[in-house]
C-alpha positions as CSV (number, residue, x, y, z in Angstrom):
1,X,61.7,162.9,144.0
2,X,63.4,160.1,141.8
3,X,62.3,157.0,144.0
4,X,58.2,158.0,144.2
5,X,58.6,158.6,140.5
6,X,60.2,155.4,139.8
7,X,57.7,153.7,142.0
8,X,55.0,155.7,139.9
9,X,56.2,154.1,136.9
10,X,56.8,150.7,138.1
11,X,53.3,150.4,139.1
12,X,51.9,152.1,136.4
13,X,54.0,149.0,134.0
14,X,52.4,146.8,136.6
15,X,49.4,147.7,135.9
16,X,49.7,147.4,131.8
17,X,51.2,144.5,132.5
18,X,48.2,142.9,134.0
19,X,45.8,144.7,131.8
20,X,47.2,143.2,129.2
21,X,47.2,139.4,130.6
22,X,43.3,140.2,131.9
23,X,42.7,140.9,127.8
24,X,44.7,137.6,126.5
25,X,42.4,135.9,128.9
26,X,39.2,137.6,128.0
27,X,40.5,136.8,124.4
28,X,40.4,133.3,125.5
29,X,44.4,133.1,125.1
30,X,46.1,131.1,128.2
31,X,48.4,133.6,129.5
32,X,52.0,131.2,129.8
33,X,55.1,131.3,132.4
34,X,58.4,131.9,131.4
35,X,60.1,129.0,129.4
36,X,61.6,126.9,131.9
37,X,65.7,125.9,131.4
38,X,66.2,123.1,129.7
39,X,69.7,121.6,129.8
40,X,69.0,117.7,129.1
41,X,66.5,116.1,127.7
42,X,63.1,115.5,129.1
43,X,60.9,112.1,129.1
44,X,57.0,113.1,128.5
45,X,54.9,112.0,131.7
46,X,56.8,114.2,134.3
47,X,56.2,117.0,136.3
48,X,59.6,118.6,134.8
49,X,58.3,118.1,131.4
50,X,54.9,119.5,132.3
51,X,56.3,122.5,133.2
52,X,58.1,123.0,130.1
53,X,54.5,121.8,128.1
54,X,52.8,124.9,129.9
55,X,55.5,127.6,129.0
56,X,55.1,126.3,125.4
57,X,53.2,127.9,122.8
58,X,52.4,125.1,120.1
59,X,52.0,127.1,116.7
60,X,50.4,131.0,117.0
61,X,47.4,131.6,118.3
62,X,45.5,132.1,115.1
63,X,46.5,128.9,114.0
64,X,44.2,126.2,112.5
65,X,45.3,123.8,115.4
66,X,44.6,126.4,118.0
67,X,41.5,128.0,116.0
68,X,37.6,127.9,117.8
69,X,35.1,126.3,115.0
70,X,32.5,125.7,117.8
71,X,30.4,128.6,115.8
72,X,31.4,127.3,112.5
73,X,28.5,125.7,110.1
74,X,27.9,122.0,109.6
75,X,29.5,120.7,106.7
76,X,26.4,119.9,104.2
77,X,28.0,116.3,104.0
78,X,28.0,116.2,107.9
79,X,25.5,113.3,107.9
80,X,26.8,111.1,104.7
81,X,29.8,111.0,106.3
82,X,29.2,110.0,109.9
83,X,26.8,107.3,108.9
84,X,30.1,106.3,106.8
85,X,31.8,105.7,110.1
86,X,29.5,104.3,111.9
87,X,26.6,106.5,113.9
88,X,26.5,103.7,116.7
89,X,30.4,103.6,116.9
90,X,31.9,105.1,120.0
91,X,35.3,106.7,120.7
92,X,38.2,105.1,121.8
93,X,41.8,105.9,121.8
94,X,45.1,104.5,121.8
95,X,47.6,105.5,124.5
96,X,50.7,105.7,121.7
97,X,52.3,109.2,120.5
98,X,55.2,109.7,123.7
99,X,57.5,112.5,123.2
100,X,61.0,114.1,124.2
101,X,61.9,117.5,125.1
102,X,65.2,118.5,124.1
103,X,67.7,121.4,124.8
104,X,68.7,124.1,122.3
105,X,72.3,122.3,121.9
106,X,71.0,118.5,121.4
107,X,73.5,116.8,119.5
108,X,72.5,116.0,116.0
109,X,72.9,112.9,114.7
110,X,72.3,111.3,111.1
111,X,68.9,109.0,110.7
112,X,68.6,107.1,107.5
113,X,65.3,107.8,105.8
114,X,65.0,104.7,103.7
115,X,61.5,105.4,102.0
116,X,60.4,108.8,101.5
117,X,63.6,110.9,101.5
118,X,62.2,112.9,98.9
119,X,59.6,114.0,101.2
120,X,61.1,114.5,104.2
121,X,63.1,117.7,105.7
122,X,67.2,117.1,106.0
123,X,69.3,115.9,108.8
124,X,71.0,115.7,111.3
125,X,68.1,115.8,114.2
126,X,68.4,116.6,117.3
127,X,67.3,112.7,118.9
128,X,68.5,111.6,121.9
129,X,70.0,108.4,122.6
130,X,66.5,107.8,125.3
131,X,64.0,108.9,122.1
132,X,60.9,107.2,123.2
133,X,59.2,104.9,120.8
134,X,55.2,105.2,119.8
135,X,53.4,103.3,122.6
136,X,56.4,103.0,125.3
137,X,55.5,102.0,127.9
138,X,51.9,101.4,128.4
139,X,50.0,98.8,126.8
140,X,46.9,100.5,125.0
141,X,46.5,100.3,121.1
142,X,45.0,98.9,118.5
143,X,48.3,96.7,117.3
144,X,48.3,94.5,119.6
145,X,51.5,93.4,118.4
146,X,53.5,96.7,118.6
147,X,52.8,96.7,122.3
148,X,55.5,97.1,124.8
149,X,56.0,93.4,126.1
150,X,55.8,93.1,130.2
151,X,59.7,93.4,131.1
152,X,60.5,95.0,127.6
153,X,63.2,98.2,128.0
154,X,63.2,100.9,125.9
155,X,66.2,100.1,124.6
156,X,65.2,96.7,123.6
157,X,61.8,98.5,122.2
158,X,63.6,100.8,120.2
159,X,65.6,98.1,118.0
160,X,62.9,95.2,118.1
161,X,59.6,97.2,118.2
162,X,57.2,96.8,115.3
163,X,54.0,98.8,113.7
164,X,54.5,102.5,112.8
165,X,56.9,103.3,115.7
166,X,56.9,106.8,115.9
167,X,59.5,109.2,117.2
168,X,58.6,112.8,118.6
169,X,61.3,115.0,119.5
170,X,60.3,118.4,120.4
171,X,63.0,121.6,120.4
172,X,61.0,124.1,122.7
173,X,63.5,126.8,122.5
174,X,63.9,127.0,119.2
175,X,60.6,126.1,118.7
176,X,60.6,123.2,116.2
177,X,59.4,119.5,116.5
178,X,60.9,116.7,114.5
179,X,58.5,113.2,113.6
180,X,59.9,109.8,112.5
181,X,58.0,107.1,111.1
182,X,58.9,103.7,111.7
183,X,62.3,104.5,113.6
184,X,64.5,102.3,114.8
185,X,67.9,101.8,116.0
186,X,70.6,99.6,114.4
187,X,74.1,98.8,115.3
188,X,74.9,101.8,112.6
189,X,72.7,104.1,114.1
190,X,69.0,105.3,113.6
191,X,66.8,104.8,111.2
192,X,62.7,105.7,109.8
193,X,61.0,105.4,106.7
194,X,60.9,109.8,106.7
195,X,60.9,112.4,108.7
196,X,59.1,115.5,109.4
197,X,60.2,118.8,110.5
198,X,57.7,121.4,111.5
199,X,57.8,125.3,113.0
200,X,55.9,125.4,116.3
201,X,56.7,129.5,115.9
202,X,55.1,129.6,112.2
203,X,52.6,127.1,111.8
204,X,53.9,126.6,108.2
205,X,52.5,124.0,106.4
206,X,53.8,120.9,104.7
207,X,54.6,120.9,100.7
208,X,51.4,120.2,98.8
209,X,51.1,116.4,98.2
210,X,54.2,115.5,100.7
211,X,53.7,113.2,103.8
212,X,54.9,113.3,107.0
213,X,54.7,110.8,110.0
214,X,50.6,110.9,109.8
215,X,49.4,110.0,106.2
216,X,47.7,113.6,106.1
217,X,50.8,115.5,106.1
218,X,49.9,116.6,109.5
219,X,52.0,116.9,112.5
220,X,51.6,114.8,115.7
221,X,53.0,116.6,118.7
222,X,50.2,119.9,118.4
223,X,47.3,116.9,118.7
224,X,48.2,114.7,121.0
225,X,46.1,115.1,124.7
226,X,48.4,115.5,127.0
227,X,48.3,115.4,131.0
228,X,49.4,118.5,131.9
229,X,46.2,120.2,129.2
230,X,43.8,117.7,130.8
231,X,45.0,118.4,134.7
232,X,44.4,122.2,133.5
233,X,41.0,121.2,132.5
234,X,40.8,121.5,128.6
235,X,42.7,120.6,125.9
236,X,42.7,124.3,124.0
237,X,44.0,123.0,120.9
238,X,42.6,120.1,118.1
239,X,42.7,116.6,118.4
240,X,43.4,114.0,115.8
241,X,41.9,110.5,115.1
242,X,41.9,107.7,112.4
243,X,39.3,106.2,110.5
244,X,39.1,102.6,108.6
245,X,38.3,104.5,105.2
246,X,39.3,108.1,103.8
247,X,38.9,109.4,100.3
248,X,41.3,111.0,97.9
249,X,41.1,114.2,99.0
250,X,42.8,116.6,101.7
251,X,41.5,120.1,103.4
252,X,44.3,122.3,105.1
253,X,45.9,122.2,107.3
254,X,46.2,118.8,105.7
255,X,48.1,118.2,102.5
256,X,48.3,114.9,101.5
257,X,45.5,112.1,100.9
258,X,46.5,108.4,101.3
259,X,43.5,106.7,99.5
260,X,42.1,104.8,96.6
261,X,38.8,105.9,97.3
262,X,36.6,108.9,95.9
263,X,33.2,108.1,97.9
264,X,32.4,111.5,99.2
265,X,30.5,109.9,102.0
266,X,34.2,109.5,103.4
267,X,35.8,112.5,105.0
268,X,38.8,113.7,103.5
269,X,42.8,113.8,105.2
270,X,41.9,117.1,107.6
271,X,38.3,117.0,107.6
272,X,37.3,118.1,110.9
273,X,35.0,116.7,113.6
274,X,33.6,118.6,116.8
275,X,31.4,117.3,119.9
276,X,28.0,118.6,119.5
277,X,27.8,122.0,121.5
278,X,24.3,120.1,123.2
279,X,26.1,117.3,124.3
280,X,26.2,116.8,128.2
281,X,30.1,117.0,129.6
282,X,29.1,117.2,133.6
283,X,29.0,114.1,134.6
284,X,32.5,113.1,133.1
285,X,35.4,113.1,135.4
286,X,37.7,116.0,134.8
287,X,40.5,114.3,132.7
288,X,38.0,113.2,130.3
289,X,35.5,116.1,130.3
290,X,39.0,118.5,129.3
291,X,39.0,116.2,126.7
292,X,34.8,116.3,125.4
293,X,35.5,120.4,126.2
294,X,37.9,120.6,123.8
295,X,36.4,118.6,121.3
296,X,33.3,121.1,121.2
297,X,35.7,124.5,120.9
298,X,38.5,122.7,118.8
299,X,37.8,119.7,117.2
300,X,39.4,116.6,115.8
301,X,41.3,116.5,112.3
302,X,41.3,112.9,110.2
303,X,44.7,112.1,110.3
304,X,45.4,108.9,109.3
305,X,44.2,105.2,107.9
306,X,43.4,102.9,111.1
307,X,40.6,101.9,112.8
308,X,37.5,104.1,113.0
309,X,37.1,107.0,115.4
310,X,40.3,106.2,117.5
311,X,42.0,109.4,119.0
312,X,45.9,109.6,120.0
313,X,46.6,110.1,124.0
314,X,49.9,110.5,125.6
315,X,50.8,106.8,127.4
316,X,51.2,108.9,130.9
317,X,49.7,107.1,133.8
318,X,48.8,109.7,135.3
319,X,45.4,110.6,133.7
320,X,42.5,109.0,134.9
321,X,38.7,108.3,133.9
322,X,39.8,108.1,130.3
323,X,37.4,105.3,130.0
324,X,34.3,106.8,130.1
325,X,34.6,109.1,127.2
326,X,33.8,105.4,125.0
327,X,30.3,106.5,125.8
328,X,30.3,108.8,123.8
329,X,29.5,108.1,119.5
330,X,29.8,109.2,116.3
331,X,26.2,110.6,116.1
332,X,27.0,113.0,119.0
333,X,29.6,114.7,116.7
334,X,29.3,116.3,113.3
335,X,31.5,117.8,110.8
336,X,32.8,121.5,110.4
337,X,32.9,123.4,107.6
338,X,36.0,125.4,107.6
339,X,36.1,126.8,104.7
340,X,39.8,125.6,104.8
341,X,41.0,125.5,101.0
342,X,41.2,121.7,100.1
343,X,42.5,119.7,97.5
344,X,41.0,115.9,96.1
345,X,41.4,113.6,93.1
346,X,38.7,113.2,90.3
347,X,37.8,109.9,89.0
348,X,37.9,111.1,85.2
349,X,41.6,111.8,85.3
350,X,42.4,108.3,87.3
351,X,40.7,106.8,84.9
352,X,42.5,108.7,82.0
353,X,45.5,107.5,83.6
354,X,44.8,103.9,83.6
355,X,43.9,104.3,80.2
356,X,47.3,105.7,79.6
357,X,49.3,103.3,81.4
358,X,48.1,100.2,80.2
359,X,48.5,101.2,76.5
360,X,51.8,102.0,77.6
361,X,52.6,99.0,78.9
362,X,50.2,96.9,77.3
363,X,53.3,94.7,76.0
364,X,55.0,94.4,79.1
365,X,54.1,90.9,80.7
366,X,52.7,91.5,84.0
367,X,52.1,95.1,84.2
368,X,49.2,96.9,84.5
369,X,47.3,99.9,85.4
370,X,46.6,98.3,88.7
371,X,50.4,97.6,89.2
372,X,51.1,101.5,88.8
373,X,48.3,103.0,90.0
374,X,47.3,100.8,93.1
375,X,44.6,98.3,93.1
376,X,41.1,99.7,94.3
377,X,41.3,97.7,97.9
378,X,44.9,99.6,98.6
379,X,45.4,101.4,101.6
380,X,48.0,103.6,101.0
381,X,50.8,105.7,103.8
């Protein structure tokens, strides 16, 4: 009697089991295998670290990365702020933000943060001696001169690479991902202008006003497309992108503007962007039409200064047909209203502070409000 009873209740478990994984998927929730072991660390662009990517759940489900605004309202400033951009502009990308995948037991090792240590999380981190460097090892960005050069190593990369050089190191046991800005290695050891440290298990947010490796305060890892989403066929999560010219303002999960502009026809640090739900994907190959799918459910976040209406893509040559989403333009998008709490600047009290600086310093040869306060052409990080 014990065995047809245990068999009982091993199917009946079974069948929960199942239930349950049909209702995450009704729920729209990708049902995920077990976490892979991880004992070294991984390169991006592999079929090891593509099985590690799909065990991985990046921030909880109800998460604004991983949140579905394709039924949300148009933002009443939707069109001002398109024709901003450009209407006629299309999308493009650059092929930059690589990333590692470390063990649980990396070795941590010291980085020097030599210009926002104030604003960045503490050492050591967990970055391998193989860290990749932003845009290693394909050749697709707009800085033509931080390009990998043909017959450039990594190594050499890593100590004589220029632009923003990112680093992404990504913890998926322990469920944390670490972002460098303008890393490099010395003869001493590594180095970046900051460092940001973010909970892929909470979703918590930066400080208010703090930046990270993007000027928004954003993280990179959770929007970068990767191969593994597109060979899936959608990329279930938001995108980000850069555009020439923000304003001085920020709407979560963003929390830091990097602007001398208050123009309200420019989106702010985290304004979001979705593909119009009209907008015709079937023609697209599959790569790209994971990515215009995904664009319509989750949207794309302003993340940083650079050129307009450039999204970030994983440099793995695998992907293919990524150039035919350049068809697509600014008009066929429009912006979401989240109804995300947000945060901006007002002209009155910049100006109040001018006024207060340059009677302050009204004595002192050479300085001026526009010293302290940045001039009105700045484009700040």
């Amino acid at each position: 009697m014990i065995e047809p009873t245990t068999g009982r209740r091993a199917a009946a478990t079974a069948l929960l089991v199942a239930a349950g994984a049909a209702t995450l998927a009704l729920a729209g929730e990708r049902v995920r295998p077990p976490m892979p072991k991880i004992t070294a660390p991984v390169m991006f662009g592999t079929p090891e670290a593509d099985r590690i990517l799909e065990a991985m759940q990046v921030f909880p489900p109800d998460n604004p990365w991983n949140q579905d605004v394709s039924k949300m309202p148009v933002h009443a400033d939707s069109d001002r702020i398109i024709a901003s951009i450009g209407a006629d502009k299309n999308l493009g990308y650059n092929l930059d933000m690589g990333f590692i995948l470390v063990p649980p037991d990396q070795k941590r090792v010291p980085v020097k943060l030599v210009d926002y240590p104030n604003e960045s999380d503490p050492g050591p981190y967990p970055v391998p001696d193989n860290a990749p460097i932003e845009n290693w090892p394909l050749a697709v960005n707009e800085d033509k001169g931080a390009l990998t050069k043909p017959g450039q190593t990594l190594e050499d990369l890593q100590r004589n690479g220029t632009g923003d050089r990112h680093i992404i190191v990504v913890d998926p046991v322990n469920g944390k991902v670490f972002e460098f800005w303008q890393s490099k290695k010395t003869d001493a050891g590594w180095q970046a202008s900051n460092e940001a440290t973010f909970d892929l298990k909470t979703g918590a947010l930066r400080k208010e006003r703090w930046t990270s490796s993007d000027a928004a305060g954003l993280p990179v890892f959770p929007a970068v497309v990767r191969y593994d989403e597109a060979e899936r066929g959608l990329v279930d999560h938001a995108m980000r992108f850069t555009v020439r010219r923000t304003r001085r303002g920020y709407v979560l999960p963003a929390t830091h503007w990097a602007s001398p502009h208050f123009d309200k026809s420019y989106p702010r640090m985290g304004e979001r962007f979705r593909l119009k739900a009209s907008f015709d994907t079937s023609g697209y190959p599959k790569h790209a039409r994971a990515i215009l799918e995904g664009l319509k459910k989750y949207g794309m976040l302003v993340a940083d200064n650079g050129s307009d209406w450039l999204m970030s893509i994983s440099p793995d040559r695998r992907r293919e047909g990524l150039e035919t989403p350049k068809r697509v333009k600014v008009s066929d998008y429009e912006v979401v209203e989240t109804d995300a709490r947000a945060n901006e600047d007002v002209p009155k009290l910049r100006r109040f502070a001018e006024d207060t600086i340059e009677a302050a310093f009204e004595r002192v040869p050479g300085v001026s409000a526009a010293n302290v306060v940045g001039g009105e052409d700045e484009e700040l990080q």
